[in-house]
C-alpha angles and dihedrals in degrees: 000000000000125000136188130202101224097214128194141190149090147300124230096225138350098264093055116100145190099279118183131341113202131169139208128177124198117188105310095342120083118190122206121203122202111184117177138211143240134184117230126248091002126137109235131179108260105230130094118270120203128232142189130189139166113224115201106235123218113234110143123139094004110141116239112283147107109295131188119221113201121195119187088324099318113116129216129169129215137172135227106211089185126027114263097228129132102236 
């Protein structure tokens, strides 16, 4: 099985960018971090600017179960009916 987190917001500005993605699980909670990027020194125009991504989530070899997916603070469950393991 493969699974993606659809994330949306904005942007501060219209020079700011999608920056790293990185990924830790502990026991049944994964936490996502999305961290952006900004050029120095650059004039940017001053409005939100809304984004979407799709993150790939890591969830290889996790047992069947409820799981909590946790991106920069915002919570969301899902369940495994069937373990995610290769035989």
């Amino acid at each position: 099985l493969q699974m993606t987190a659809h994330i949306t917001g904005n942007y501060p500005d219209g020079c700011t960018g999608l920056g790293t993605v990185t990924q830790e699980r502990v026991e049944n909670i994964i936490t996502i971090t999305v961290e952006t990027t900004r050029p120095a020194d650059m004039m940017c125009t001053q409005a939100l600017v809304p984004f979407a991504e799709n993150v790939s989530v890591d969830i290889h070899g996790l047992l069947a179960g409820e799981y909590s997916v946790i991106v920069n603070g915002v919570e969301a469950t899902f369940t495994l009916d069937s373990d995610n393991v290769l035989p």
